[in-house]
N, C-alpha and C positions, 0 to 999 in steps of 0.2 A: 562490436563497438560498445565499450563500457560508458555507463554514467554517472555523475557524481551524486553522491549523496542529496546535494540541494537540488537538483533537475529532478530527481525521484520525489524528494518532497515538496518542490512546486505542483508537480502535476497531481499528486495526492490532497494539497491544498485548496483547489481546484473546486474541489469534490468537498471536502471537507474542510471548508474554511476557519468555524469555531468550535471544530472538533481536535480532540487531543491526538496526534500522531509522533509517533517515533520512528524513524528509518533507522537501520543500522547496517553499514557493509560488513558481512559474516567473514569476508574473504581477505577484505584488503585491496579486492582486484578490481573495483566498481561492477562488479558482475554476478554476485553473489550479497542478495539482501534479505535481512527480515525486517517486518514491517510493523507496525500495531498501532490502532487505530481505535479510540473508543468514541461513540458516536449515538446520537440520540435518534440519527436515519436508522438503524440497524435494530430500533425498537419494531417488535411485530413480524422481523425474518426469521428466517433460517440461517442456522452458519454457511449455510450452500450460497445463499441468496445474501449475506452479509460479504462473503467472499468475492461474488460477482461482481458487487459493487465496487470493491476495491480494483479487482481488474479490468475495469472500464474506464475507472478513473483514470489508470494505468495506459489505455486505448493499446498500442501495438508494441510497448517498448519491450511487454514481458515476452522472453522468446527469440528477442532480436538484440536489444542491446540490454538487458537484463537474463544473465541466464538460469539463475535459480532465484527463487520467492518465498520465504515462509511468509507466511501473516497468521497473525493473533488480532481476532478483533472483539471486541467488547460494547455491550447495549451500557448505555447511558441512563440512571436511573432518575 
């Protein structure tokens, strides 16, 4: 089951509401997205631990009705 582009970044805004995000479908197929996100939260992680957040955000859709993910995320200076 594919998503659209605004259902990805509703539930990304969620999470980051006055943060800068961009979704992009890489495919065309709604199943196939990059993401990027810059973020003042992601001050003091890790990329590991900036990443996590993002797929939380995300809760179950990655895997199920998203089937591939890049994400590019960026600390907020």
């Amino acid at each position: 089951m594919a998503m659209t582009t605004e259902e990805l970044m509703g539930l990304l805004k969620k999470e980051f509401a006055d943060d800068e995000v961009v979704v992009r479908d890489t495919a065309g197929d709604g199943e196939h997205y990059m993401v990027e996100v810059q973020s003042s939260k992601f001050n003091n992680m890790t990329l590991l631990e900036q990443h996590r957040l993002v797929y939380k955000a995300l809760g179950d859709k990655v895997g199920t009705d998203v089937h591939a993910l890049q994400i590019k995320t960026r600390k907020q200076l």
